[in-house]
C-alpha positions in Angstrom: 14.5 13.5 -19.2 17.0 13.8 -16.7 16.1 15.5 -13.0 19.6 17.0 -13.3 19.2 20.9 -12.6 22.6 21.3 -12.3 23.5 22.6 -9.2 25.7 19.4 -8.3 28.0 20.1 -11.2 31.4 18.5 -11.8 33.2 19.5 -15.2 36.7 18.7 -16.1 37.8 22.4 -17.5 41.5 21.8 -18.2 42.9 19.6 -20.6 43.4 16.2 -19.5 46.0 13.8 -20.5 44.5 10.3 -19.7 43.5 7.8 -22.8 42.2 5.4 -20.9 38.7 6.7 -20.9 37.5 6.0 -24.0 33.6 5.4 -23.5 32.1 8.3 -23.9 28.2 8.5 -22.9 26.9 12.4 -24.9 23.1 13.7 -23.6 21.5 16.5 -25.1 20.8 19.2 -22.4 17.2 19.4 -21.9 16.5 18.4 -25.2 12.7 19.0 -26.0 12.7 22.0 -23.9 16.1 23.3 -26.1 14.8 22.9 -29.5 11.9 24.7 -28.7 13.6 27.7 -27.8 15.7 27.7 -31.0 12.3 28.9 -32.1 11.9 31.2 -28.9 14.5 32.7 -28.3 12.9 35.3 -26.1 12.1 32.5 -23.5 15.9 31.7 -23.0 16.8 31.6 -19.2 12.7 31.3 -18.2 11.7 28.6 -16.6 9.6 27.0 -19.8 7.8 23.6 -19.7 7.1 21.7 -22.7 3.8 20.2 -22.9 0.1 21.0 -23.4 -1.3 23.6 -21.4 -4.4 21.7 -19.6 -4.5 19.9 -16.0 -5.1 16.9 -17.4 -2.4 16.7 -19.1 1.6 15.6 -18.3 5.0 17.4 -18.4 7.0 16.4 -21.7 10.1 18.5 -20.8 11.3 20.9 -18.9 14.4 23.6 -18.9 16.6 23.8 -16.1 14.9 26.9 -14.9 12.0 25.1 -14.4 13.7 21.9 -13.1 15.0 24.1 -10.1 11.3 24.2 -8.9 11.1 20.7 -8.7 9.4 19.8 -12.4 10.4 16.5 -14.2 8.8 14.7 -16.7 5.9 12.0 -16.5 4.4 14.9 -14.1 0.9 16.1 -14.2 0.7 19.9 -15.8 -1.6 20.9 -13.0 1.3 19.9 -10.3 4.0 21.9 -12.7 1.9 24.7 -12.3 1.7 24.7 -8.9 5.0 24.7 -8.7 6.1 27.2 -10.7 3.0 29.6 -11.5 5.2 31.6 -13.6 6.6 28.9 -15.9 5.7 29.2 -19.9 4.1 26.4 -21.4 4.7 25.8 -25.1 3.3 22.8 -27.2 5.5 20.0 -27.8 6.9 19.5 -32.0 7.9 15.8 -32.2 9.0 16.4 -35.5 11.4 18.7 -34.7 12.6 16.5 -32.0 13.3 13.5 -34.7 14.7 16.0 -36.9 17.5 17.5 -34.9 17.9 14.1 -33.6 19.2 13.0 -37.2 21.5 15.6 -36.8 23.0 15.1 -33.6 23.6 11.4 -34.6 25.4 12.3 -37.9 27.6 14.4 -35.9 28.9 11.6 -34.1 29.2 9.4 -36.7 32.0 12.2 -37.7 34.0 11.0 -34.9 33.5 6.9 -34.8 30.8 4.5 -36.2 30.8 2.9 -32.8 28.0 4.6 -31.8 25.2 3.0 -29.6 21.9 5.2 -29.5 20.0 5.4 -26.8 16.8 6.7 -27.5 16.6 10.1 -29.4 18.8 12.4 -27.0 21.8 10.3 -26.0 24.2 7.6 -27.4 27.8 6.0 -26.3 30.5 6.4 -28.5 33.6 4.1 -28.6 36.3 6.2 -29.2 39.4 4.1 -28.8 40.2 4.0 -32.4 39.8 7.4 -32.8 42.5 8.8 -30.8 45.3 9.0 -33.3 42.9 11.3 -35.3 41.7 13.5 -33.2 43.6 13.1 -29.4 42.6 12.4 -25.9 39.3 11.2 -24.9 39.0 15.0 -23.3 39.9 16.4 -26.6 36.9 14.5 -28.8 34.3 15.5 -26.6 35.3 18.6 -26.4 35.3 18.8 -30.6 31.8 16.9 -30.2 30.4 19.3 -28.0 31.4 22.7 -30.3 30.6 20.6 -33.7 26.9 19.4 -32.2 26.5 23.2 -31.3 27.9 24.4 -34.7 25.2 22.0 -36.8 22.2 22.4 -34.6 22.5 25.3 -32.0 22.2 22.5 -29.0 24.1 22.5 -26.1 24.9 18.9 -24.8 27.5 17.1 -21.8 30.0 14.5 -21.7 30.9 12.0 -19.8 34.2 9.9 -20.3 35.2 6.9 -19.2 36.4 3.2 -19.3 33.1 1.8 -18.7 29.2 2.6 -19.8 27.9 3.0 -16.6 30.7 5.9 -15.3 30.3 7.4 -18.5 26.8 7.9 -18.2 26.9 8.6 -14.6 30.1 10.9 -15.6 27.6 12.7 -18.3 24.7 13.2 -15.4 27.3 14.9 -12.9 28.3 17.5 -16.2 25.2 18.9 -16.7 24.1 20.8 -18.2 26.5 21.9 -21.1 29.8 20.2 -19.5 32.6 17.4 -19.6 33.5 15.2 -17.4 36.4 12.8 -17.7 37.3 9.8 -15.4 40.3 8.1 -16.0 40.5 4.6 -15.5 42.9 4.7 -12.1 40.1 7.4 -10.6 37.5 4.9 -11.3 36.3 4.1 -7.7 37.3 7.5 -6.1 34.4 8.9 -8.5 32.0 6.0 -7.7 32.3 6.0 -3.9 31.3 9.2 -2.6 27.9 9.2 -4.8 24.9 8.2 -3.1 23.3 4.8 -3.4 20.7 5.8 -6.0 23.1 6.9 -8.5 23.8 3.2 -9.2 21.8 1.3 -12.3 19.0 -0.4 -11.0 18.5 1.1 -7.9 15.3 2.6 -7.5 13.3 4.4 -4.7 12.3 1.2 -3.2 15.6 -0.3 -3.0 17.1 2.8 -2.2 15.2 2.3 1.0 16.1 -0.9 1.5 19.5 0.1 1.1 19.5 3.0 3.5 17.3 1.4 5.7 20.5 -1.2 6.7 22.9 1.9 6.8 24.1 2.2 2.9 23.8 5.6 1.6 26.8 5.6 -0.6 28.4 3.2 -3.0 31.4 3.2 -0.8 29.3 2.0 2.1 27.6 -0.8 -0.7 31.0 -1.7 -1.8 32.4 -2.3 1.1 29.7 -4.6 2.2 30.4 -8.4 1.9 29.2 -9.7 -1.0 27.1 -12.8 0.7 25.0 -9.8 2.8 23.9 -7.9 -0.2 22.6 -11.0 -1.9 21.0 -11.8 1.3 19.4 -8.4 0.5 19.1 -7.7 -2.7 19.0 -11.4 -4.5 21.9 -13.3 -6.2 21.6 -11.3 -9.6 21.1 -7.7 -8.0 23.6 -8.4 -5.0 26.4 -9.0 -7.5 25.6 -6.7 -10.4 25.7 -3.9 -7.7 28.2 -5.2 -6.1 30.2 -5.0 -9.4 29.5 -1.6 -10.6 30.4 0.0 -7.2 34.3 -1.4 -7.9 33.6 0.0 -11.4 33.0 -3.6 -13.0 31.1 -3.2 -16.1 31.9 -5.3 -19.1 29.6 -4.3 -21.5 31.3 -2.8 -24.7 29.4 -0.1 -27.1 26.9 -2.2 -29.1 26.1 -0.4 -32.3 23.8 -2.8 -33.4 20.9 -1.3 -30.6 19.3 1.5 -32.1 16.0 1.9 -31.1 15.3 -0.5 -28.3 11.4 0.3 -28.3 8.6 2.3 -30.5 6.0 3.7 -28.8 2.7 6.3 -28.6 0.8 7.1 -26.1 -2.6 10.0 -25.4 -3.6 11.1 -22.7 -7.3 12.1 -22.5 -9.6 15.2 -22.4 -12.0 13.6 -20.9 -11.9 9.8 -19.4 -13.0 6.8 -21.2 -15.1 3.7 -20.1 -16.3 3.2 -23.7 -14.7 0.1 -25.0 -15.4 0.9 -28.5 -13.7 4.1 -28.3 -10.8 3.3 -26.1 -10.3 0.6 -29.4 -10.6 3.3 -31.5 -7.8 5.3 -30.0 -5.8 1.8 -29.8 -6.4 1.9 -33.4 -4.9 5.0 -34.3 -1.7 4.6 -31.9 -1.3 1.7 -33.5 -0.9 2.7 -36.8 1.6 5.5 -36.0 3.9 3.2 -34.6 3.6 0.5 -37.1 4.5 3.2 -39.7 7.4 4.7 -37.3 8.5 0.9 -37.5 8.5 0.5 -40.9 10.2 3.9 -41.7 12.8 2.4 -39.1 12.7 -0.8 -41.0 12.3 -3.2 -37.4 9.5 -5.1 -36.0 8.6 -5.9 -32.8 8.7 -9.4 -30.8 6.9 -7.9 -27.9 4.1 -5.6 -27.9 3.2 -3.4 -24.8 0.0 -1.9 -23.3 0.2 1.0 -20.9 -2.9 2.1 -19.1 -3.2 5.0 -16.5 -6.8 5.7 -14.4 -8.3 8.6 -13.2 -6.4 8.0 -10.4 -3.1 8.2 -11.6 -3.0 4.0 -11.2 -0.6 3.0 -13.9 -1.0 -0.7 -15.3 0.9 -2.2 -18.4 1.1 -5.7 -19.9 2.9 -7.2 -22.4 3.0 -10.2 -24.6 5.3 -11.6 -27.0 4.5 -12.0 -30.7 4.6 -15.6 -32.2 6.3 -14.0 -35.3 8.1 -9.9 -35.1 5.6 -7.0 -36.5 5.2 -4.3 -38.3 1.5 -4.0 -39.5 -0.7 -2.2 -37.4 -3.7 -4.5 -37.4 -1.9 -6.8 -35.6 -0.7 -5.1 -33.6 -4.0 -3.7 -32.9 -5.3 -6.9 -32.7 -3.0 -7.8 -29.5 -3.7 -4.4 -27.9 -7.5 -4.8 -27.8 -6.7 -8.7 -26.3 -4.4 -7.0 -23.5 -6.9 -4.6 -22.7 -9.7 -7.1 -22.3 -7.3 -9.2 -19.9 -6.4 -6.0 -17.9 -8.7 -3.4 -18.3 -11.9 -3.7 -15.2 -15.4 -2.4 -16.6 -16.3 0.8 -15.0 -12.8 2.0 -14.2 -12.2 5.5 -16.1 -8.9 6.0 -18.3 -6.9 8.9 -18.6 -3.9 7.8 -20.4 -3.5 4.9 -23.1 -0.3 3.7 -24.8 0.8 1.0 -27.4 4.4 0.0 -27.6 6.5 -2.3 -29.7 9.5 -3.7 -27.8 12.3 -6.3 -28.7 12.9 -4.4 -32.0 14.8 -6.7 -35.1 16.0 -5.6 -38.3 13.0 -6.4 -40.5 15.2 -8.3 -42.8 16.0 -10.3 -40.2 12.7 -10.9 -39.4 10.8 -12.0 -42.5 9.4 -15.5 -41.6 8.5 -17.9 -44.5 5.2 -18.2 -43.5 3.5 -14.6 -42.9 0.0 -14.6 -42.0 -0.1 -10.3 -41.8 1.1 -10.7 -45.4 -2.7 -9.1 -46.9 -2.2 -6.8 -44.3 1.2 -5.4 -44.9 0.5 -5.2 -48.3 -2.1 -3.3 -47.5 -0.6 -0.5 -45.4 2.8 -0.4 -47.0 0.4 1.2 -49.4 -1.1 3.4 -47.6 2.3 4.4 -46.7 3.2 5.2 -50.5 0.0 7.5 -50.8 0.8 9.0 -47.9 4.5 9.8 -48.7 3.3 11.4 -51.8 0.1 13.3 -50.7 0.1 14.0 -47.0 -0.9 11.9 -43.8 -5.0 11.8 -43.7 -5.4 11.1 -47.4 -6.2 7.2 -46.3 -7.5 6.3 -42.8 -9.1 2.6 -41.5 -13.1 3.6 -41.5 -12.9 3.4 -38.1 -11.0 6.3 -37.6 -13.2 8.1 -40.1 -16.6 6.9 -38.2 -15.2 8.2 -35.1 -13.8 11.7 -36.3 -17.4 12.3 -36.2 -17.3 11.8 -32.7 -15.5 14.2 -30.2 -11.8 13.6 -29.9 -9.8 13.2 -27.0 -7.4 16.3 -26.8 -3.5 16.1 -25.8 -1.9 13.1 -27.7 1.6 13.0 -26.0 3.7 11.0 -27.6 6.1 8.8 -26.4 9.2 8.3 -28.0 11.6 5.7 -27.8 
């Protein structure tokens, strides 16, 4: 979720001529936060936050109302609230999310099938060869914008450009509910008056070490020999930054991404130090995104562990898979092995997470020799069952054993 509240807004209002900017980079405006109030319409122009309504738990999205007080994502509830006493908390629906994400997409597809999705709120579209049909770069995202209102109700910005990274940036400055066009020639009079940390890759620590040697815009970085920022920054991050303050990005719309990562994550009621249970709950996020993987027909080369403490310490490891997955056990299986090499007995969790990364189409991915074979069999099964009776009707009898057992409230998940 972007921090964008929009009070830095830059819209292009009239009609513009240019076909040179023909990247276009299209975010959903708040996203979780809008389709929520589709169903609450009486909460339109509050400052809402979507999430679960306990201090333990995190900030999933937030409207621009409530941005405005300083709320973002990632951030603890009990901070949000502190913030803004007033806000309204409302419990997040990830299946609305998915659903209206479907939609969005299709509406796209409308317009080109060079569309690269990035995650479930935002894609680029390549638009060059859609010009003849339906006009100027300005023109299409205008005709997105009202057609991805018409089908859904959701209000999302544009940014257009001859490059990914002005597009997106372009999209950022629009927000919320806007369109921005740069045209090729105006390139590096957009780039150079924003501030350092609007480049990619640079973060809050080097931002600093930016600003600390006197570089607050990306005029003052591009204008900065080249040998002194790799001096700084390192040969790969001296150049790459070097290049996208001139507006140097060669990457093209690749619609062959799609989902770059599938992931779940909870957050806990009450901290773990059980081993057995914190397996438990590997267990069960493991299995929703082996079966969000198979419904997305990719498996994962790399599978991720993310674990937060009580004191908000975050740790994550990953290893890569000697052949892709999509079966939960084995997944599993690495997940528990991770933990035992990161986790130190005695610390207290608050947040786990499970993530397959590096996804491949799974027909791509079928070795000759597959030792999860049983396995798949297995929960490709329990997939059919479920698909005709409901989620719950078949469960691992772990997950049964330790239903029994008190549950650890607030599953966030993470999406994506």
């Amino acid at each position: 979720m972007s921090k964008q509240d929009g009070r830095n807004r830059l819209v292009s209002d009239q009609p513009v001529a240019d076909v040179t900017a023909t990247v276009l980079h299209v975010d959903m405006d708040a996203f979780f936060a809008s389709v929520e109030l589709l169903d609450r319409p009486d909460l339109v122009g509050l400052p809402v936050i979507v999430g679960h309504d306990s201090d333990r738990s995190v900030v999933t999205a937030a409207t621009y109302e409530a941005r405005k007080y300083g709320i973002n994502s990632a951030m603890p509830m009990a901070v949000a609230k502190r913030r803004c006493p007033g806000a309204v908390i409302v419990e997040p629906h990830f299946e609305k999310y998915q659903a209206k994400s479907r939609a969005v997409m299709r509406v796209f597809e409308q317009f080109t099938p060079q569309v690269e999705r990035l995650g479930i709120d935002e894609a680029f579209l390549d638009v060059a060869g859609a010009l003849r049909l339906y006009g100027t770069p300005w023109e299409i995202g205008q005709a997105i914008r009202r057609a991805v209102f018409a089908e859904t109700g959701l209000h999302c910005s544009v940014g257009a450009a001859s490059t990914k990274f002005v597009a997106k940036l372009a999209s950022s400055r629009s927000k919320p509910d806007g369109l921005l066009v740069v045209p090729a020639a105006d390139t590096v009079a957009f780039l150079h008056p924003q501030p350092v940390s609007a480049l990619w890759g640079v973060g809050g620590k080097t931002q600093e070490t930016l600003e600390n040697r006197g570089l607050r815009t990306v005029g003052d970085l591009a204008t900065t020999p080249l040998g002194s920022l790799v001096s700084l920054l390192g040969p790969a991050g001296g150049q790459r930054l070097h290049d996208l303050a001139w507006g140097r990005d060669p990457r093209r719309v690749d619609t062959a991404v799609g989902e770059k990562s599938i992931g779940h994550e909870v957050t806990f009621g009450t901290d773990l130090t059980d081993r057995d249970a914190v397996a438990r709950e590997l267990l069960r996020l493991s299995e929703k995104v082996a079966v969000r993987m198979r419904r997305a027909e990719v498996q994962a080369r790399t599978l991720a562990l993310k674990v937060r403490y009580t004191d908000f310490t975050t740790l994550t490891r990953s290893r890569t898979l000697a052949e892709p997955t999509d079966v939960a056990r084995r997944i599993h299986l690495e997940a528990v092995e991770l933990y035992d090499v990161l986790h130190k007995p005695g610390n207290r969790i608050r947040l786990i997470g499970v993530r397959g990364e590096n996804l491949v189409p799974t027909a791509a991915s079928n070795a000759l020799w597959d030792d999860d074979a049983p396995w798949r069999e297995t929960e490709t099964t329990v997939d059919a069952v479920t698909a005709r009776f409901g989620a719950g009707v078949l469960r691992p009898a772990s997950l049964v054993r330790g239903a029994s057992q008190q549950r650890p409230p607030h599953a966030r998940q993470d999406i994506g």
